[in-house]
Wavefront OBJ file of the C-alpha trace (Angstrom):
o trace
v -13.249 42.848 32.938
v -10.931 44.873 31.045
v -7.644 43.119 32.546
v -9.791 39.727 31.499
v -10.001 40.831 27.962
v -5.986 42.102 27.499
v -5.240 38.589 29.032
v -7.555 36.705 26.760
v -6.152 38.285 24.015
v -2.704 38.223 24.514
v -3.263 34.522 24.780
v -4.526 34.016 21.532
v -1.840 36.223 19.568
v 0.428 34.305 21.692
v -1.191 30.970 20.332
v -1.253 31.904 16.866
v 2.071 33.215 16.257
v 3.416 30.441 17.930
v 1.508 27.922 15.272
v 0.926 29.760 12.588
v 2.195 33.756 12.735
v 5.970 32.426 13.118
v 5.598 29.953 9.690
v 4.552 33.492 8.036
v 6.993 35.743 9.426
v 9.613 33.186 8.244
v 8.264 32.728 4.970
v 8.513 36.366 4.545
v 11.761 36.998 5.796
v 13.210 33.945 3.791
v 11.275 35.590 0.484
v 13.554 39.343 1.164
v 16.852 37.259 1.691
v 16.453 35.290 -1.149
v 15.763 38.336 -3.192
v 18.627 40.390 -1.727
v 20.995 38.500 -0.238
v 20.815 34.991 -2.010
v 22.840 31.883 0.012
v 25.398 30.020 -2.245
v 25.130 26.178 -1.950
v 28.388 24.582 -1.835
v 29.301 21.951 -5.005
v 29.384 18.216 -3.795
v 32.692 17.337 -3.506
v 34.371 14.153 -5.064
v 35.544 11.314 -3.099
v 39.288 12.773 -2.648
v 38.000 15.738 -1.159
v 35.533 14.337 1.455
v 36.735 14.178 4.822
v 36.869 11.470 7.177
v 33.530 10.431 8.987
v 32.270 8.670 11.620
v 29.151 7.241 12.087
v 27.764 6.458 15.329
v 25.181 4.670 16.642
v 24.002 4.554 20.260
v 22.564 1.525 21.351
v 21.041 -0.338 24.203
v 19.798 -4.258 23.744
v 18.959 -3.452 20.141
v 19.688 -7.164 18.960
v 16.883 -7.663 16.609
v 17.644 -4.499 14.787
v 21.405 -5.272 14.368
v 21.537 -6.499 10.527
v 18.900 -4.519 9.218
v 21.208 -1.411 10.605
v 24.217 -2.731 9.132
v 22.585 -3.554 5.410
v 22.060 -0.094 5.779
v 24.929 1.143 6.797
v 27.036 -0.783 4.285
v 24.834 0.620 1.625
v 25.671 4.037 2.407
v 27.405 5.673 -0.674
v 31.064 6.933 0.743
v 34.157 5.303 0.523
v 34.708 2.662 2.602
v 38.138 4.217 3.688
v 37.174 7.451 4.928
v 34.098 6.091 6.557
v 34.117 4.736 10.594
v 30.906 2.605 11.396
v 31.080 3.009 15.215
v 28.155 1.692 17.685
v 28.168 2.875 21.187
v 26.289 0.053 23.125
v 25.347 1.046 26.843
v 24.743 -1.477 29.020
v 23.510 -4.082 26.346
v 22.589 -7.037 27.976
v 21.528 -8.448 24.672
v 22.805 -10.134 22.234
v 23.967 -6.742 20.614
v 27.670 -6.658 21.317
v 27.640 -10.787 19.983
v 26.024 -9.793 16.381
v 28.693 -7.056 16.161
v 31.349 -9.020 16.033
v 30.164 -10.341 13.036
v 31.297 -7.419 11.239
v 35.181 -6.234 10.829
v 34.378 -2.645 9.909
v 32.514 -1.739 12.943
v 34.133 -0.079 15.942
v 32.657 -1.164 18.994
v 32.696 1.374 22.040
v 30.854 -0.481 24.940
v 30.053 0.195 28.245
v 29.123 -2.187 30.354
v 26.991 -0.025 32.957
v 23.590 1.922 31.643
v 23.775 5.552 32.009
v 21.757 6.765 29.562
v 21.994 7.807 25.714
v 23.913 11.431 27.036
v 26.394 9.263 28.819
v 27.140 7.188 25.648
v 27.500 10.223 23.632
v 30.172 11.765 26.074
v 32.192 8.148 26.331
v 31.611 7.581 22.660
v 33.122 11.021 21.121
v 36.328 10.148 22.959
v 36.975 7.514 20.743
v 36.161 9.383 17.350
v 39.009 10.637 15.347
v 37.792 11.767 12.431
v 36.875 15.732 11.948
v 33.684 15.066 11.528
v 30.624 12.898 13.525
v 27.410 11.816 12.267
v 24.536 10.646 14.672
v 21.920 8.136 13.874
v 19.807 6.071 15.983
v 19.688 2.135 15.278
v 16.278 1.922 14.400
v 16.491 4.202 11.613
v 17.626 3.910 8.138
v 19.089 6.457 5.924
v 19.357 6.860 2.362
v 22.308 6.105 0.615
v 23.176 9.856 -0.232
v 23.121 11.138 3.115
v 26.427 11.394 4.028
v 27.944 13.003 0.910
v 25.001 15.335 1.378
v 25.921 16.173 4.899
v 29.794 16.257 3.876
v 28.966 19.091 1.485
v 27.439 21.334 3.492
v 29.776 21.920 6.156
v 32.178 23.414 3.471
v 30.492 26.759 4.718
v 33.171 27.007 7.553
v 29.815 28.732 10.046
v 28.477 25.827 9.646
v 29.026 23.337 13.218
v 25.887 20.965 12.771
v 24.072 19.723 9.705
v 20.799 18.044 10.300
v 18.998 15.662 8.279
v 15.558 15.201 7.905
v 13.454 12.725 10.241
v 10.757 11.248 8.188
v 7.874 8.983 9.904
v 6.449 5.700 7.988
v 2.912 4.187 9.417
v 2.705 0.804 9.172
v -1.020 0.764 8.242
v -3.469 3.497 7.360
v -5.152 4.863 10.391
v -2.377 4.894 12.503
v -2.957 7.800 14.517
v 0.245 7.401 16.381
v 2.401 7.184 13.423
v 0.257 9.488 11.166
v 0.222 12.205 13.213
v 3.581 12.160 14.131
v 4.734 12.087 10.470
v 2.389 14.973 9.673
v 3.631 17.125 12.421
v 6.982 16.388 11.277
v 6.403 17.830 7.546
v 5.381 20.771 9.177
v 8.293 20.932 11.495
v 10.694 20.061 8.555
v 9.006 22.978 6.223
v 9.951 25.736 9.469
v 13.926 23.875 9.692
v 14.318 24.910 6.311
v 13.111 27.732 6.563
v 15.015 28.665 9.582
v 18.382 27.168 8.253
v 17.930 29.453 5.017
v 17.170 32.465 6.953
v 20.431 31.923 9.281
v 20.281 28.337 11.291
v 17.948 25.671 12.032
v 17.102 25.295 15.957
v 18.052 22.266 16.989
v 18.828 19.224 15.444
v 17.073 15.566 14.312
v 18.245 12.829 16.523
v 17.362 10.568 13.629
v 20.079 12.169 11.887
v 23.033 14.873 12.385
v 26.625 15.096 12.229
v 28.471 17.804 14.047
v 32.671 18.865 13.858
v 33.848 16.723 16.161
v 36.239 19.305 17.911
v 33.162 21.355 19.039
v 31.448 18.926 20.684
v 30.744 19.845 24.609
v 30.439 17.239 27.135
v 26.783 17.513 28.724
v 25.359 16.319 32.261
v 24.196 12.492 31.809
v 21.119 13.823 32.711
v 20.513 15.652 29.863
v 17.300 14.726 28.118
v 17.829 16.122 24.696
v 21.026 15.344 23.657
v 20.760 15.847 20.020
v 19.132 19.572 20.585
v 21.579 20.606 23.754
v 24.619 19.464 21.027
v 23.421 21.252 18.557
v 21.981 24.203 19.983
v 25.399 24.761 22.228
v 27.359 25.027 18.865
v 24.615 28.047 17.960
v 25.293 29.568 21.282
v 29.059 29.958 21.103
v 27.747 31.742 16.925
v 27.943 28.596 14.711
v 24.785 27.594 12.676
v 23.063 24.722 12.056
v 22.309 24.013 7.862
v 19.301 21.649 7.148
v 18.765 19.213 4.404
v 15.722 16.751 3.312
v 18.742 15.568 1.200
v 19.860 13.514 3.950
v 17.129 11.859 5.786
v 16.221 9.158 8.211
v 13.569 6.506 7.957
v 11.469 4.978 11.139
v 8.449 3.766 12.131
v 6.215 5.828 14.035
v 4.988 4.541 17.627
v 3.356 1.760 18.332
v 0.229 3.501 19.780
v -0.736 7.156 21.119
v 0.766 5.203 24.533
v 3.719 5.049 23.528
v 3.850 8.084 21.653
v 2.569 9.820 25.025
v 6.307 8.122 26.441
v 7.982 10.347 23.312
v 6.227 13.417 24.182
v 6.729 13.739 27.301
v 10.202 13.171 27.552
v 10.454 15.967 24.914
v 8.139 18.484 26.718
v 10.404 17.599 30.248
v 13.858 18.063 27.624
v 12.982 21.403 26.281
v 11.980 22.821 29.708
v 15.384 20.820 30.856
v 16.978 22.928 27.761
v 15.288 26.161 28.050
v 16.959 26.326 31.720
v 20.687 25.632 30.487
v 20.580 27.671 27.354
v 19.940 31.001 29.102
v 22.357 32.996 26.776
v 20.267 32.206 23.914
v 16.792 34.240 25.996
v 18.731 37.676 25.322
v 18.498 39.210 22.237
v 22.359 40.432 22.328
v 24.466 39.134 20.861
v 22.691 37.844 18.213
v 19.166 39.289 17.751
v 17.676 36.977 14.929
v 18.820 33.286 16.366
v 17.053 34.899 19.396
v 13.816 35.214 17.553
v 14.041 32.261 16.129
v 14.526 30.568 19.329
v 11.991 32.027 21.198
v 9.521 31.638 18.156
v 10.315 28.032 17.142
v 11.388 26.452 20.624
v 10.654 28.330 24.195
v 7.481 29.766 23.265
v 6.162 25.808 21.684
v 7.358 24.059 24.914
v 6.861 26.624 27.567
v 4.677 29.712 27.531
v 1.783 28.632 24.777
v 0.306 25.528 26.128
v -0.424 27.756 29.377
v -2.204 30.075 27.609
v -4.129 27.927 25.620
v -5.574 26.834 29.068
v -6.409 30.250 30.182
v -7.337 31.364 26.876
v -10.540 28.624 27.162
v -11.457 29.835 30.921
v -10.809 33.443 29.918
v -13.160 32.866 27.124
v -15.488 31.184 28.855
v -15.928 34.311 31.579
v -15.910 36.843 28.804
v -18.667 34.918 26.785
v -21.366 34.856 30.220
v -20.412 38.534 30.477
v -20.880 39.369 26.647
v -22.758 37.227 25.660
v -23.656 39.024 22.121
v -20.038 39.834 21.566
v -17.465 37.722 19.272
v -16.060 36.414 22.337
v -19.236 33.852 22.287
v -17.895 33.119 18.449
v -14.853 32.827 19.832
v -15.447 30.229 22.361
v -17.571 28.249 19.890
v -14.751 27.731 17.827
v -12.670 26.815 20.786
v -15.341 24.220 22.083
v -15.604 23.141 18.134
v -11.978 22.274 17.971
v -11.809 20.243 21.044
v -15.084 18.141 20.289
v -13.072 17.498 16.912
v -9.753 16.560 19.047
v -12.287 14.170 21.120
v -13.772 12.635 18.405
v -10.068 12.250 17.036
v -9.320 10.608 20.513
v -12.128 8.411 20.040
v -11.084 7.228 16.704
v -7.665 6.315 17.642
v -8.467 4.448 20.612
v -11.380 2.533 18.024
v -9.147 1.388 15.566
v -11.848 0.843 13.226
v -10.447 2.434 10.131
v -13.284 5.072 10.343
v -11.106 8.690 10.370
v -11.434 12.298 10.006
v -8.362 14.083 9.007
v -9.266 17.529 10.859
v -10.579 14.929 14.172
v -7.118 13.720 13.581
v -5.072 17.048 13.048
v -7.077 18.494 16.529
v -6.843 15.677 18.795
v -2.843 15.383 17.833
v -2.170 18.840 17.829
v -3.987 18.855 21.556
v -2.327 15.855 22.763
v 1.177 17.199 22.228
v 0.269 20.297 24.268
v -1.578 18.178 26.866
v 2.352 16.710 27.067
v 3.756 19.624 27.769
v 2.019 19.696 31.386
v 3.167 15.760 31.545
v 6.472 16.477 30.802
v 6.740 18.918 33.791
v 6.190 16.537 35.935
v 8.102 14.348 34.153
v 11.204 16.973 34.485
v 11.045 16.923 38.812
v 11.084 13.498 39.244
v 13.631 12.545 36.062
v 17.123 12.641 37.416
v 18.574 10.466 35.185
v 19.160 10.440 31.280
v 18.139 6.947 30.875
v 14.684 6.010 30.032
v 12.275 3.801 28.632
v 12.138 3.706 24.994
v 8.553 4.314 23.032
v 7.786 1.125 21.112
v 7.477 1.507 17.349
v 4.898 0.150 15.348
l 1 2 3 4 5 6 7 8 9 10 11 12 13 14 15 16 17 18 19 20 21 22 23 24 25 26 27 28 29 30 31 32 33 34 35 36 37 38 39 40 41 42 43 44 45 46 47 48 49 50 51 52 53 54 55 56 57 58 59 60 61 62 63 64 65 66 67 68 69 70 71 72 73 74 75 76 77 78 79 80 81 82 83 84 85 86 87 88 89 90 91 92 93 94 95 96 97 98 99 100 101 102 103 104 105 106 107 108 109 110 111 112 113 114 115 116 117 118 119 120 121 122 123 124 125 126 127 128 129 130 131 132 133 134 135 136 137 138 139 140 141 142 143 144 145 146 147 148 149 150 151 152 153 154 155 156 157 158 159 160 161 162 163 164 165 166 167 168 169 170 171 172 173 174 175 176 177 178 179 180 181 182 183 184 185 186 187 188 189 190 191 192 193 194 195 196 197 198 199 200 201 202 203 204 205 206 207 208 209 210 211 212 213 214 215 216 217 218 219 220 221 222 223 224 225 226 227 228 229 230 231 232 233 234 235 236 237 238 239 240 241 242 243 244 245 246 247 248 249 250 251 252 253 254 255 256 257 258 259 260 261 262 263 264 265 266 267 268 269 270 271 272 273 274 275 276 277 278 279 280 281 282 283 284 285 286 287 288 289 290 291 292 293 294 295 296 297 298 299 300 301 302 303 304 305 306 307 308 309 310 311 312 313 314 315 316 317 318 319 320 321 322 323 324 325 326 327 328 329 330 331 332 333 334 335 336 337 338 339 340 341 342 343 344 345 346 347 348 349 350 351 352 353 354 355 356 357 358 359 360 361 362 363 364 365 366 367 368 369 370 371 372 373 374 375 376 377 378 379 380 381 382 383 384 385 386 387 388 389 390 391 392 393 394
């Protein structure tokens, strides 16, 4: 019984420091450096000293999104001359490539074979001449800002990714889908910042990053998270990635928790996928604190704490029949509380009734991304390509 009790409780410090003891710790430690050792923000720079840019969008049959992109992109605020609008379209059988042509300051990389979004990446960076490469995905708009704001932070010559922020838009209240991805990505944004402050973010948005184009490394096409594996390889070789809410990137969230359930486990299957070809970055030498903050932002989330929040219930549930006048029956009260709140959350969604609870809706989204996790394991042994279906959005 003892052994049952060091497990159980090892779990649940596991648990919370990977949801809530990390946020503190880094809150803390962001509090001393800003006291003692203060970060200098770079000036913006004016037009003549920007640098050339290129932005580039990966595509596959993304016809109907094709003008609304390029509004967007033609409304972005930095000059014209010094800016390369450049869309990567792999495999398009669409009409994509057609409404392209439409436009004489877009760059058109195409290949005519689909390998995936990692394969685009590698063919498209060949073509990019300018010093420095933005990312954004063609069904998400940025503001007009962005670049200028992602321009000015890599003055810091450390500095080998900037990410923008990835912010989620629900089409109607009571979207659980979109809702709960949007709030889990305030919280996600609040730790990026805070990580970026302290010494670099882990891993960057998809939505939204630019990179120096001279250290990007060419990754297997069956790489699964391309935007974190590019970003996080720059922090292995000692570079650091800055975050800004500055620069951000507008989408809709999924079209349902079904097609949010495509998103997540993809990502779950990606960071296990990632965990495995970062090794370096699991030793605390060279570089002690990107260590911690990998292991307390990333591995722990997609690996070792959804495995003990499984045993953690079980554990509990042994320990509570043997004790039963111990806090180990509170404790698996409030376990069994939170996951008849996550049901009734599941309930709701799949109702669509408008009727909502907020903390149904926090539980059963919070549960469902760790439920993910197991999905995207099995995801990861059958996956052996980096192409995939993509989530519908609402």
């Amino acid at each position: 019984m003892t052994l049952i009790k060091i497990l159980f409780w090892i779990c649940l410090a596991i648990a919370f420091y990977t949801y809530i003891g990390y946020g503190i710790l880094l809150y803390i430690l962001v509090r001393i450096k800003r006291a003692t050792n203060p970060r200098k923000e770079p000036l913006m720079p004016n037009d003549s000293q920007l640098p050339d840019m290129t932005l580039m969008i990966c595509a596959y049959n993304e016809e109907d999104i094709v003008e609304e992109k390029m509004q967007n992109c033609n409304n972005i605020d930095y000059p014209k001359e010094k800016l390369t609008i450049m869309w990567v379209t792999d495999g398009s059988s669409d009409g994509t490539n057609d409404k392209l042509k439409a436009y004489d300051n877009v760059k058109v990389v195409f290949s005519p074979e689909r390998k995936g979004k990692t394969a685009a990446l590698n063919h498209g960076i060949k073509e990019v001449t300018s010093p420095l490469c933005s990312f954004t995905d063609a069904n998400t708009m940025i503001n007009p800002g962005a670049l200028k704001e992602i321009a000015r932070l890599f003055q810091d010559p450390k500095t080998a990714c900037v990410s923008g922020e990835k912010r989620v838009a629900a089409k109607q209240q009571g979207d659980t889908a979109a809702e709960g991805e949007g709030l889990y990505w305030k919280y996600e944004s609040t730790l990026k910042k805070w990580d970026s402050e302290l010494n670099s973010a882990m891993g960057a948005a998809g939505e939204l990053f630019a990179i120096r184009t001279n250290l990007y490394q060419t990754m297997p096409e069956d790489t699964l998270l391309d935007d974190f594996m590019i970003s996080m390889l720059m922090v292995k070789d000692g570079y650091r990635i800055a975050y800004t809410s500055d620069a951000y990137a507008l989408e809709y969230g999924s079209a349902d928790m079904q097609e949010e359930a495509k998103r997540k486990r993809r990502i779950a299957a990606g960071g296990l996928q990632s965990i495995a070809r970062l090794k370096p970055l699991l030793s605390p030498l060279p570089q002690p604190l990107t260590w911690l903050q990998y292991v307390s932002h990333r591995v722990l989330r997609w690996s070792v704490t959804p495995v003990c929040m499984v045993l953690m219930f079980f554990l509990n549930i042994i320990l509570a029949i043997a004790m039963p006048k111990s806090i180990y029956l509170i404790t698996l009260l409030a376990q069994i509380l939170f996951y008849t709140l996550a049901l009734l959350g599941h309930t709701q969604a799949n109702a669509r009734d408008g009727k909502e609870n907020k903390l149904a809706k926090i539980c059963y989204y919070f549960t469902f991304m760790n439920i993910n996790v197991f999905r995207g394991m099995k995801y990861l042994a059958k996956n052996k390509t980096g192409a995939w279906e993509k989530a519908k959005r609402s």
